[in-house]
C-alpha positions as a Markdown table, in Angstrom:
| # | Residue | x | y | z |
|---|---|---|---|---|
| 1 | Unk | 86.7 | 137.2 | 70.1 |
| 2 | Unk | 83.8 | 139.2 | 71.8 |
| 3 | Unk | 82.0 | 136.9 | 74.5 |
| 4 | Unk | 78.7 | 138.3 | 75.8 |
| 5 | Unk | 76.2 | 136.9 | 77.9 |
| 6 | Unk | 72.5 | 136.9 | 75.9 |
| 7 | Unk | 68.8 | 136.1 | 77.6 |
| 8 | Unk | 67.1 | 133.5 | 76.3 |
| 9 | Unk | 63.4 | 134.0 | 75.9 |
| 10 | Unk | 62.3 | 130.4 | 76.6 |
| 11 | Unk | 65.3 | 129.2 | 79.5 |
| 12 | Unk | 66.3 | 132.7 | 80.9 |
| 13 | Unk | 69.8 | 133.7 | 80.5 |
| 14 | Unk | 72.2 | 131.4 | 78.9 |
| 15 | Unk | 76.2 | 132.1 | 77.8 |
| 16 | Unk | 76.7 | 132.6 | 74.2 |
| 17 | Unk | 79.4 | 133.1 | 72.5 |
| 18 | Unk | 79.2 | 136.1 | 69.4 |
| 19 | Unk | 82.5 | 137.0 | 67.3 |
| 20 | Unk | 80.9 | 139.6 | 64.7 |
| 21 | Unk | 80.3 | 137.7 | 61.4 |
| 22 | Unk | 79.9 | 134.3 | 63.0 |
| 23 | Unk | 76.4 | 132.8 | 64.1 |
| 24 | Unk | 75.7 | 132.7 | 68.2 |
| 25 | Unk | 76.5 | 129.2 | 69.6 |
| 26 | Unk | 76.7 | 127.9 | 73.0 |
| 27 | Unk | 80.0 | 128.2 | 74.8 |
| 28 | Unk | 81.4 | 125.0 | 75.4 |
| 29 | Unk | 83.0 | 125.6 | 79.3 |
| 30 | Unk | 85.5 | 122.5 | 78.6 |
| 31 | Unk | 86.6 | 124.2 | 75.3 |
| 32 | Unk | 86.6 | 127.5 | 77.4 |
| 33 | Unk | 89.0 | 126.2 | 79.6 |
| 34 | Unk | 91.1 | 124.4 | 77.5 |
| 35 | Unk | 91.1 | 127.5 | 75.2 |
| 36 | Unk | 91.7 | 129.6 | 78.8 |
| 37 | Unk | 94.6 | 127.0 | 79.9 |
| 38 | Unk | 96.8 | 127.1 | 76.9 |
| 39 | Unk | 99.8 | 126.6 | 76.4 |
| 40 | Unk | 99.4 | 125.4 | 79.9 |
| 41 | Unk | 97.3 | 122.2 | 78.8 |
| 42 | Unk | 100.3 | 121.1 | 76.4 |
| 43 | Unk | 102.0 | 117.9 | 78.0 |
| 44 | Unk | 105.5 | 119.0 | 79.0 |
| 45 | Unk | 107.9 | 116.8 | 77.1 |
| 46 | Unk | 109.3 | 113.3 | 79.1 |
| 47 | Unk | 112.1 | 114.5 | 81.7 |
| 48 | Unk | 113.1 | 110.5 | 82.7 |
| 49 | Unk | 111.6 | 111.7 | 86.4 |
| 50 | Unk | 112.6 | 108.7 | 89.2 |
| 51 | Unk | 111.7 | 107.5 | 92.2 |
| 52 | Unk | 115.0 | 107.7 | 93.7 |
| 53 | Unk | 115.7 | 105.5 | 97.1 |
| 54 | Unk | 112.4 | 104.5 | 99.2 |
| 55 | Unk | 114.3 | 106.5 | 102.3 |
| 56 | Unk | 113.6 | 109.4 | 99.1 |
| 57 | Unk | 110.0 | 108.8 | 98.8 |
| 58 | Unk | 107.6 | 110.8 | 101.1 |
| 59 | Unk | 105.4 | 108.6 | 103.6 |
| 60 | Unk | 102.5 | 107.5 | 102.0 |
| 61 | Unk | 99.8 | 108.2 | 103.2 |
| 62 | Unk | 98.6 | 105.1 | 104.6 |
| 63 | Unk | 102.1 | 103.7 | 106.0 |
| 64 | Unk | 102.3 | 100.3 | 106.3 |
| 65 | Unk | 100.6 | 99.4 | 102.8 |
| 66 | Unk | 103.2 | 98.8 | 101.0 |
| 67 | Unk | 107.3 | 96.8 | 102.1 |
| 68 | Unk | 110.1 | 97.8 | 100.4 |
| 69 | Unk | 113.2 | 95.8 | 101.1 |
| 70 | Unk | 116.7 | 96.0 | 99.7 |
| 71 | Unk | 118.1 | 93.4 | 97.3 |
| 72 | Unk | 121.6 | 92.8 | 97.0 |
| 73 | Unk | 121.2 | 91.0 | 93.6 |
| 74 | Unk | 120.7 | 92.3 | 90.5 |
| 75 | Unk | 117.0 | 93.4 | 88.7 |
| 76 | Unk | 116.9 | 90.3 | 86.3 |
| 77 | Unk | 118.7 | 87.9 | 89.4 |
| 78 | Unk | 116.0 | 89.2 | 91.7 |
| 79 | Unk | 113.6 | 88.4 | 89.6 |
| 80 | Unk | 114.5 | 84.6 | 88.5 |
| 81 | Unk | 115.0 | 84.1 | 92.3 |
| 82 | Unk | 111.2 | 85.2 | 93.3 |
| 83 | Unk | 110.0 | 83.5 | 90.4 |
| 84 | Unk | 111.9 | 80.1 | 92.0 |
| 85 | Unk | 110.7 | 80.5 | 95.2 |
| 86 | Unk | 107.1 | 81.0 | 94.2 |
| 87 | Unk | 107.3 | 78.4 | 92.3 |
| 88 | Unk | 108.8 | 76.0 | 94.8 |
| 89 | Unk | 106.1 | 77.2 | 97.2 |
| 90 | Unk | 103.9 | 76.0 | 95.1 |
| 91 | Unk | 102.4 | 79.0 | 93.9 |
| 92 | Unk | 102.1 | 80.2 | 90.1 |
| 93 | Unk | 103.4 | 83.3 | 88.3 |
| 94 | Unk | 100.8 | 84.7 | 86.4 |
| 95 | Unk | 102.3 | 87.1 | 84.7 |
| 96 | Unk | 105.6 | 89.0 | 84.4 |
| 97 | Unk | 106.0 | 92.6 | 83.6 |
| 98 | Unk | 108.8 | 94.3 | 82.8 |
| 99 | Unk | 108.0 | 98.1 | 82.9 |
| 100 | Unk | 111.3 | 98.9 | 81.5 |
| 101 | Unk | 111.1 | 97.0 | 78.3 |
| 102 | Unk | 107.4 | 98.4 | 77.5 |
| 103 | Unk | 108.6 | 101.5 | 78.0 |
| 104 | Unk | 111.3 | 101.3 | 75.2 |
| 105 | Unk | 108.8 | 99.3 | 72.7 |
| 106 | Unk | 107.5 | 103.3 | 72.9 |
| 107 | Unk | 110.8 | 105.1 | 72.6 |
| 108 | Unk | 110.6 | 105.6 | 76.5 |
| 109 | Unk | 113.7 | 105.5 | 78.7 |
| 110 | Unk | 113.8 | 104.4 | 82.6 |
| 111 | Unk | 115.1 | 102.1 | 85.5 |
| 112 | Unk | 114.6 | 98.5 | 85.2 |
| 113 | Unk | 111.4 | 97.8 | 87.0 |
| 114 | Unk | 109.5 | 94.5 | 86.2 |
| 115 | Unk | 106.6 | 93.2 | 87.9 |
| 116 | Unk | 105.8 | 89.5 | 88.9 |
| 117 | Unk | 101.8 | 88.7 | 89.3 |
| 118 | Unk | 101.8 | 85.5 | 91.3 |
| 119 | Unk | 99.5 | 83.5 | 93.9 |
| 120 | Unk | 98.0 | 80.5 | 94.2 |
| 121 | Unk | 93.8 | 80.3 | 93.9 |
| 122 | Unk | 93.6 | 78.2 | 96.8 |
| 123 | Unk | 94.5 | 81.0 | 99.0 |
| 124 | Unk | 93.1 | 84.0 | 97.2 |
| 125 | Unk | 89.7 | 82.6 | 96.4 |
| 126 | Unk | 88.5 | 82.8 | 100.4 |
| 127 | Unk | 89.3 | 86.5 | 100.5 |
| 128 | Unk | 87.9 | 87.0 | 97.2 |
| 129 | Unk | 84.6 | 85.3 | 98.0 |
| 130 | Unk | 84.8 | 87.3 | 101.5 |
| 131 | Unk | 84.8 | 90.9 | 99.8 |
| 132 | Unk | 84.6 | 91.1 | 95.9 |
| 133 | Unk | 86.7 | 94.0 | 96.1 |
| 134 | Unk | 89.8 | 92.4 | 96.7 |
| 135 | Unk | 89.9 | 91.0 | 93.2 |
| 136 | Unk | 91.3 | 93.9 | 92.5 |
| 137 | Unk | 94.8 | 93.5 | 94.5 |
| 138 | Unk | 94.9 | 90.0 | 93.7 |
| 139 | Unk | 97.1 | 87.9 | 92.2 |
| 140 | Unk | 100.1 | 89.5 | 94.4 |
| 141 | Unk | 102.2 | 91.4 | 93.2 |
| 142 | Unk | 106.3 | 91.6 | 93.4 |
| 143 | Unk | 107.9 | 94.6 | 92.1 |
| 144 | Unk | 111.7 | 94.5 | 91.2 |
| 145 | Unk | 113.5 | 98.1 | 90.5 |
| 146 | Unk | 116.5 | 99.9 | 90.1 |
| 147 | Unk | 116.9 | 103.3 | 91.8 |
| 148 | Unk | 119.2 | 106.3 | 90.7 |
| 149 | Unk | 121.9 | 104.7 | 92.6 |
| 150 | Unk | 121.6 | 101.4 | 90.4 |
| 151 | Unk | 120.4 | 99.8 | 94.1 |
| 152 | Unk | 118.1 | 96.9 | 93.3 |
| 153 | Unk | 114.5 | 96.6 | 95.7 |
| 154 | Unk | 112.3 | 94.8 | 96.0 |
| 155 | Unk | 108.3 | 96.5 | 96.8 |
| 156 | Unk | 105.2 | 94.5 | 97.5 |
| 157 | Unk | 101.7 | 95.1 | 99.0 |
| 158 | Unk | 101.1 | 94.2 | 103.0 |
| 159 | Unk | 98.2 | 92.4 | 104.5 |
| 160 | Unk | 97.1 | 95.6 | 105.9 |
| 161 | Unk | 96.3 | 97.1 | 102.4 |
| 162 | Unk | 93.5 | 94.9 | 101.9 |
| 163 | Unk | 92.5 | 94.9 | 105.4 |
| 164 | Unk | 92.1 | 98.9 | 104.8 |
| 165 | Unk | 91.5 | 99.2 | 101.3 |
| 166 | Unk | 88.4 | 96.7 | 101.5 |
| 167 | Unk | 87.4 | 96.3 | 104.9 |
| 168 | Unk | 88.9 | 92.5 | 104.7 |
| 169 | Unk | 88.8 | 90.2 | 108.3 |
| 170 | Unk | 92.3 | 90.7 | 109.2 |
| 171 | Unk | 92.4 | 87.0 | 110.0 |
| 172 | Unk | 91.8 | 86.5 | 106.7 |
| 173 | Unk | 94.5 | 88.8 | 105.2 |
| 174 | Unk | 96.4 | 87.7 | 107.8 |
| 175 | Unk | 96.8 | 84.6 | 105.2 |
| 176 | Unk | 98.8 | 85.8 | 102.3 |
| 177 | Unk | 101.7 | 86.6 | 105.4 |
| 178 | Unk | 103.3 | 83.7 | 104.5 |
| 179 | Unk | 103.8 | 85.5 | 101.0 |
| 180 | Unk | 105.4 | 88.5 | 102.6 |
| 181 | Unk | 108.3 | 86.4 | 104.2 |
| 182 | Unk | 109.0 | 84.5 | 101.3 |
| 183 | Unk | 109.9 | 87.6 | 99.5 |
| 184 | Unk | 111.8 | 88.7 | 102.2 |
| 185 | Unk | 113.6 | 85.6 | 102.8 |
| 186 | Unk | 114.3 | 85.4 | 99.3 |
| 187 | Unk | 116.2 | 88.9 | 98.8 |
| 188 | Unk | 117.6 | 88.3 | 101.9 |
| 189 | Unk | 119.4 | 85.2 | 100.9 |
């Protein structure tokens, strides 16, 4: 294919594209560079890619946003326990997600890894109606997975997320602490 650049009399110089026999056209630059990128552009096929450890995973870059602690339970036990002592906190579980099992509805393979959306209104509403934005990051959420090692841990968001991710009063965040040590206490146990 030829490419040339051509003057327009009415807009000055515009790029056309001109392949002898075919009609000028604009060049598309998206199409240009997916044209330009190929077979680069192609998704490479699924290699089953893991996490590994959290002593594997680089520092994030805002440290302190996120608690990983070790479980010595299994995924599934792990799970039924946080959903118990939610429960018996009297908070709800919104919602449980198991990553794992979605991912093998599409032919997909990896580590057990569910999530567990829980909260209670009471205490989420007042940072809710404080900054929008925290919507967003709320209900809390627990997530249960298995590394390469078959080690089950347990990950959850930190008061200091929301502090720093919407400018929340930290006495405010400062609220949803008492989440935070429930989880720990109940991997711990």
């Amino acid at each position: 294919m030829v490419t040339s650049l051509v003057a327009v009399a009415a807009g000055g110089p515009s790029r056309y594209s001109k392949t002898m026999g075919e009609p000028t056209k604009p060049v598309d630059p998206v199409d240009e560079a997916i044209d330009e990128s190929f077979p680069a552009s192609d998704p490479p096929e699924w290699t089953g890619t893991h996490a590994g450890s959290p002593h594997g995973i680089p520092a994030a870059p805002h440290e302190g946003d996120l608690e990983t602690v070790r479980s010595a339970l299994a995924v599934d036990d792990t799970v039924a326990r946080i959903e118990r002592a939610v429960t018996s906190a009297g908070m709800k579980v919104f919602a449980r997600i198991d990553q794992a099992a979605e991912a093998r509805n599409v032919g997909l393979e990896m580590r057990p890894a569910v999530v567990i959306l829980f909260g209670n209104p009471k205490a989420g509403t007042p940072l809710m109606v404080a900054r929008p934005t925290v919507a967003i990051d709320l209900p809390l959420k627990a997530l249960v997975w298995e590394d390469d090692r078959g080690t089950t841990w347990l990950t959850f968001n930190t008061p200091a997320l929301l502090v720093r991710r919407h400018a929340l009063d930290p006495v405010l965040a400062d609220k949803l602490a008492p989440a935070a040590q429930l989880l720990r206490k109940t991997v711990a146990a």
